[in-house]
BAKE-639848 format. One line per 8 residues: number of its first residue (from 1); their letters; for each residue x, y, z of C-alpha. Coordinates in Angstrom, 3 decimals, decimal comma. Layout:
# BAKE-639848
NUM> A> X:Y:Z  ...
//
This chain:
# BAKE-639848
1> XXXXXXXX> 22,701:15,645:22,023  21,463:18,836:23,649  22,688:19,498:26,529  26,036:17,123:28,695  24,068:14,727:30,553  24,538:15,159:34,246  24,650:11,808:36,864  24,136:11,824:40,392
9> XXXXXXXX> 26,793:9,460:41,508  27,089:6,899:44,881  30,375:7,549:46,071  32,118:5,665:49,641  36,037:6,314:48,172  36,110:2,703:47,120  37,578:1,219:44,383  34,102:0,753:42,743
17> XXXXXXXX> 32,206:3,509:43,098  35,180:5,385:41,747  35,506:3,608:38,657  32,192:4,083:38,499  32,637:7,616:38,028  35,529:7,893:36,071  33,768:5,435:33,783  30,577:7,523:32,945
25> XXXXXXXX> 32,756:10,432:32,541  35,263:8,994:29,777  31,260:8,861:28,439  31,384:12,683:28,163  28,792:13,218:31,609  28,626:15,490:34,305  29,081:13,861:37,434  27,745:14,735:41,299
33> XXXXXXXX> 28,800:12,543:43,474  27,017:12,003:47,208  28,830:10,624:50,020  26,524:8,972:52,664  27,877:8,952:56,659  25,935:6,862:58,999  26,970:5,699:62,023  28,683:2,348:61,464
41> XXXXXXXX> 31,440:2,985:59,210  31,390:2,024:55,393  32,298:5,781:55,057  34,425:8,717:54,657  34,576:8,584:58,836  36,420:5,015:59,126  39,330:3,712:57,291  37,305:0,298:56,007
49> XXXXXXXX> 37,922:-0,870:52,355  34,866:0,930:51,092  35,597:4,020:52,436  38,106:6,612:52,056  38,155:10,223:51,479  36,705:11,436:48,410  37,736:14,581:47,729  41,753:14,008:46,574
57> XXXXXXXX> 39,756:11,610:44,093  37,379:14,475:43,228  40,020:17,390:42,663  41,919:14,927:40,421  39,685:13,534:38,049  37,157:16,625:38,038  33,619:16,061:39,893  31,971:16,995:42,509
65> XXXXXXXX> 31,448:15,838:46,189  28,166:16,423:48,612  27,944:14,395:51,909  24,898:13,532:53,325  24,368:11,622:56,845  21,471:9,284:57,285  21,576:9,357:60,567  18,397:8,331:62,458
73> XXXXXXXX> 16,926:7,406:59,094  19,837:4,480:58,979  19,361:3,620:62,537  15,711:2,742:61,888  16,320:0,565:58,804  19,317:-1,392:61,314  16,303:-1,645:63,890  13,702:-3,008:61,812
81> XXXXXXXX> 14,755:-3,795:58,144  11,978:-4,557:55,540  14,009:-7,116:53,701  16,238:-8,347:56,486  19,630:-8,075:57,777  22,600:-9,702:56,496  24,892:-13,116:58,563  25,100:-10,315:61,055
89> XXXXXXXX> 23,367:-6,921:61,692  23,975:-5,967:57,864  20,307:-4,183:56,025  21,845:-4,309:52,983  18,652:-4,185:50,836  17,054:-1,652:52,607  20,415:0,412:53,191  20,727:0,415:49,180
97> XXXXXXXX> 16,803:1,318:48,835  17,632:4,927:51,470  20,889:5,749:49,692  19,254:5,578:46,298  15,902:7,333:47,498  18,458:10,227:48,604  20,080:10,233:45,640  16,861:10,472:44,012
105> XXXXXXXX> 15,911:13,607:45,313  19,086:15,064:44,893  18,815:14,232:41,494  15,324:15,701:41,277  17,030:19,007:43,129  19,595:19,139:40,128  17,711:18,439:37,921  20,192:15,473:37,046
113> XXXXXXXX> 19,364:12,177:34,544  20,568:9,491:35,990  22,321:7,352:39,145  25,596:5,414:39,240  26,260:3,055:41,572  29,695:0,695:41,381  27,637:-2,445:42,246  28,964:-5,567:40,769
121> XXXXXXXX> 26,834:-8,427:39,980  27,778:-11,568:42,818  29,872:-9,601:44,641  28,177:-9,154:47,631  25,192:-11,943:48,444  22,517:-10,248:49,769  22,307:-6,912:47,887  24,230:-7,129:44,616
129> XXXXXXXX> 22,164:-10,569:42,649  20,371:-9,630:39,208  16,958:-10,234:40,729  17,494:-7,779:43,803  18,641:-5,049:41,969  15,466:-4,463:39,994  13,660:-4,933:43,488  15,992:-2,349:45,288
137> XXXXXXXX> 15,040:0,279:42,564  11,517:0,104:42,099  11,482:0,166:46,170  13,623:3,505:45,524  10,878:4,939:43,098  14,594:5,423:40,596  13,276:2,100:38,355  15,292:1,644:34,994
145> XXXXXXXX> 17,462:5,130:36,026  20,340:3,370:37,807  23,276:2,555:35,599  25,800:0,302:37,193  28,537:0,830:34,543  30,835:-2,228:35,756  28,250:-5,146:35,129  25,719:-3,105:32,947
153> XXXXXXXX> 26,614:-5,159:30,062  25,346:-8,457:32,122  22,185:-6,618:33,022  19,311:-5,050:31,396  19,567:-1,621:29,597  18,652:1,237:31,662  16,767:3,933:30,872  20,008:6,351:30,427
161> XXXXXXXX> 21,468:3,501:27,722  17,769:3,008:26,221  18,072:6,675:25,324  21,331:7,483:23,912  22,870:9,410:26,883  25,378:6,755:27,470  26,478:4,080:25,046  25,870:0,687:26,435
169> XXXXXXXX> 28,875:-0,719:24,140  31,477:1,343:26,115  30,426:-0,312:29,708  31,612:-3,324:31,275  30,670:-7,025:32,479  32,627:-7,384:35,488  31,248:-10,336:37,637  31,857:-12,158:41,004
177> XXXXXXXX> 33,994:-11,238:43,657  37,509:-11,000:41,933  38,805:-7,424:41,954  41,219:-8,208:39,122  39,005:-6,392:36,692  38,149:-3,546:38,856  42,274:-2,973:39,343  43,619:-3,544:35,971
185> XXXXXXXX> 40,682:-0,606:34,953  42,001:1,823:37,997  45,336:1,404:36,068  43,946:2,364:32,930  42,337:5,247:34,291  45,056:6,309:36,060  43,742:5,568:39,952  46,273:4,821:41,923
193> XXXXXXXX> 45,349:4,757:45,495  42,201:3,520:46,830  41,269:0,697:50,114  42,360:-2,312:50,016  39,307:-4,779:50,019  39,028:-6,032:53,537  36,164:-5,290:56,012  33,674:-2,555:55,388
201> XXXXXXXX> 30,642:-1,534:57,737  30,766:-2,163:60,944  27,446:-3,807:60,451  29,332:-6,777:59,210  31,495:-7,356:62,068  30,098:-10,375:64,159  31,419:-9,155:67,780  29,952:-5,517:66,895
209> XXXXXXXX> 26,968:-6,827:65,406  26,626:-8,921:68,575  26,917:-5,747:70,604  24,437:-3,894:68,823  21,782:-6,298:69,326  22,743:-6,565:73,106  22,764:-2,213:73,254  18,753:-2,404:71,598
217> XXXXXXXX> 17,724:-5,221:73,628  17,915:-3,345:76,390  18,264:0,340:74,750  15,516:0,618:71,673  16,358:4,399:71,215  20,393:4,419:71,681  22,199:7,819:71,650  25,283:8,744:69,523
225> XXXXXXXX> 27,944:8,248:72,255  26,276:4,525:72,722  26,712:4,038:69,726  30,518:5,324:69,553  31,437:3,076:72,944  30,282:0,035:70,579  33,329:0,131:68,848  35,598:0,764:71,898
233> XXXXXXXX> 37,181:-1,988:74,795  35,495:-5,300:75,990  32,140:-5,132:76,594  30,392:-6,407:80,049  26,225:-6,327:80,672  26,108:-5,561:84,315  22,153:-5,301:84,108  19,617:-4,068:82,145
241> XXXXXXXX> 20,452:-0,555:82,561  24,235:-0,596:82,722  27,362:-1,958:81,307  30,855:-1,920:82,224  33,670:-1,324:79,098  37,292:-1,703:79,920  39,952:-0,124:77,726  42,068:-2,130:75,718
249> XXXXXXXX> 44,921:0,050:74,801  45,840:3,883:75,188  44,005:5,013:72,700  40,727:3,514:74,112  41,574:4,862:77,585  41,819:7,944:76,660  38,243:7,576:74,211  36,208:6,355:77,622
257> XXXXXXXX> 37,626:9,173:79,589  36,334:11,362:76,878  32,966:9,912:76,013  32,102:9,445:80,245  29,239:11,422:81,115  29,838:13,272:84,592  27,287:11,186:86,461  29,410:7,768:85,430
265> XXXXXXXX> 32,718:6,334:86,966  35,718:5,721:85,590  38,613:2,866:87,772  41,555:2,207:87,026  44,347:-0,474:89,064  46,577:1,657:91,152  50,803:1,463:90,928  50,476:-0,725:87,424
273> XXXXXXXX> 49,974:-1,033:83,638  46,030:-0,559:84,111  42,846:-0,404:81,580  40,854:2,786:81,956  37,023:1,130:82,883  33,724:2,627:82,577  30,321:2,164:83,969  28,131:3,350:81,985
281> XXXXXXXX> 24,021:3,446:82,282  21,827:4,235:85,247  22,688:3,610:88,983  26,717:2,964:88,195  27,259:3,201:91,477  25,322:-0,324:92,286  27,959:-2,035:90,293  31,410:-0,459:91,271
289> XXXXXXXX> 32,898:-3,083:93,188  32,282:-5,861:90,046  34,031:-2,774:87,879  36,811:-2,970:90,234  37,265:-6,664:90,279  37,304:-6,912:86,160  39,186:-3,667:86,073  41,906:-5,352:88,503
297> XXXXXXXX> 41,735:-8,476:86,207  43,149:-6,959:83,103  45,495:-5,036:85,176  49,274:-5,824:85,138  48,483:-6,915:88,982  46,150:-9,153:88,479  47,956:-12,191:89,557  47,540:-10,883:92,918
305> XXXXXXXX> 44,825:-11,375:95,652  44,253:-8,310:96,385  44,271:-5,092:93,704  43,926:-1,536:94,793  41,612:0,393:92,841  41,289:4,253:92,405  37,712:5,565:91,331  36,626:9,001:89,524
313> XXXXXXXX> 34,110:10,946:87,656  30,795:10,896:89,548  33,059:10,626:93,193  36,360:9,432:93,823  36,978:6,240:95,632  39,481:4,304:96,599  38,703:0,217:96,304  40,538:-3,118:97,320
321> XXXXXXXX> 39,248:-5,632:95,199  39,881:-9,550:93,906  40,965:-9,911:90,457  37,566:-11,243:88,864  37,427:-15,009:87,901  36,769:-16,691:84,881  32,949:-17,654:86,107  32,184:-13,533:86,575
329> XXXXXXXX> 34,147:-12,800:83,598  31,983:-15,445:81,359  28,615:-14,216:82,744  29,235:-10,958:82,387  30,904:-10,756:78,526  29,103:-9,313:76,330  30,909:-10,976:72,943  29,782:-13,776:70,476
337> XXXXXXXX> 28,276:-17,240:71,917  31,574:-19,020:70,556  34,054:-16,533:71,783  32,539:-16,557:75,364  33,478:-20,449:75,571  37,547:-18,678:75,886  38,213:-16,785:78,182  40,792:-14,094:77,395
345> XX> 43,147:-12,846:79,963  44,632:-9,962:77,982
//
């Protein structure tokens, strides 16, 4: 062989797309590795178990790292996916079909010979099935260059294999969901700390993925910070244009008093344990006095008729409101059809 050959690599942190890695390089390769951010998690910017930070991994074992957000590119594929989305807001396909036509170029920039991806055959249901992987890289213009070292065995050669730059004897069949395999190899190779396998994107999450649909109903081109509030407090649809979100713990309060723009309110219950709430959207003013009563009904007063309420940001106010009711509560939740049947008082 002429020259080391050189692999652009798919890396979230995970377990898989590690051992990807470290798997092509016991093959003697060179090894890139690109680390995609978006805005829903299933990276390096939320502790999910396919994400983690990639660089301790990288200094150890001897590659290299580039990140690369999707950004707006992502967001359109959530809007309006080609092959679908997932139980829940979930593109899988057509996430795997942008990462790999990134990679692509990157590879093309490098002048690199191949992709690695840790796919698995059957372990996830929509994106990782032997007929959809052939599909997701001839969509990718990358057809017969993506090595998936873990199942390659179970799947056909690649083009990589085909031509001697890695030896399809020295790859594995792992199959199915069990991560067995995957850990007795990290031991092997001497990884020792990676995510434990439970949750990922964001995307996946049904009261998120609830919200999100709810946010582009009435929002088709949503900023950042809307997008950031998603994953923050309980989530009421006031109107069409604006939404209350009340704090569920410090460390939301203190995220809402951040992320409020200065034409938006924030309340909070006077003389008690109190959630931090925020309207958000146009006219916020229309709908203080509903803010106040759901604002006074997670409050540690909200047995009591009457709840005064202190108002800032855009003015301050002061309020004396009624604890909000189950019936306001209900029509106003913005949460799974299922979950809105109980109503939670904490």
């Amino acid at each position: 062989m002429d020259k080391t050959p050189h692999a652009i690599a798919l890396l979230s942190g995970g377990l898989d797309s590690t051992l990807a890695i470290l798997a092509v390089k016991k093959l003697d390769v060179d090894v890139t590795a690109i680390t995609f951010l978006t805005h829903f998690g299933c990276d390096i910017s939320d502790r999910s178990s396919c994400s983690k930070d990639p660089y301790p991994a990288a200094e150890k074992f001897g590659f290299k790292v580039k990140l690369s957000h999707l950004a707006d590119k992502f967001l359109d594929i959530v809007k309006n996916p080609k092959y679908g989305h997932g139980k829940n807001m979930n593109p899988c396909i057509d996430c795997r079909i942008l990462m790999l036509r990134e990679a692509k170029e990157l590879m093309r920039l490098l002048g690199a010979d191949f992709i690695v991806t840790g796919e698995v055959l059957g372990q996830r249901p929509m994106s990782q099935r032997k007929e959809t992987f052939p599909l997701i890289d001839r969509e990718a213009g990358v057809a017969g260059y993506v090595l998936r070292p873990l199942s390659a065995r179970l799947l056909k050669p690649t083009i990589p294999e085909t031509e001697g730059l890695i030896d399809r004897e020295k790859l594995y069949a792992f199959n199915g969901r069990t991560r067995k395999p995957q850990m007795a190899l990290a031991e092997e190779f001497g990884l020792t700390e990676y995510p434990n396998p439970a949750g990922g994107c964001l995307l996946t999450e049904p009261n998120y993925a609830f919200r999100l649909r709810d946010l582009l109903k009435y929002k088709q081109d949503p900023t950042l910070r809307d997008l950031n509030l998603l994953r923050i407090g309980r989530h009421f649809r006031a109107s069409s244009s604006v939404k209350i979100i009340v704090g569920r713990d410090e460390a939301e309060n203190n995220a809402m008093e951040s992320l409020a723009a200065p034409d938006e309110f924030l309340l909070r219950a006077d003389d008690c344990g109190s959630p931090v709430t925020l309207i958000t959207g146009q006219s916020p003013k229309d709908h203080i006095l509903a803010a106040g009563a759901i604002c006074a009904r997670y409050s540690d007063n909200k047995q009591l008729p009457s709840v005064s309420v202190s108002v800032w940001g855009a003015e301050e106010l002061k309020l004396q409101v009624v604890p909000a009711g189950d019936n306001l509560i209900q029509a106003l939740r913005v949460q799974q059809p299922e979950k809105a049947k109980k109503v939670r008082k904490n």
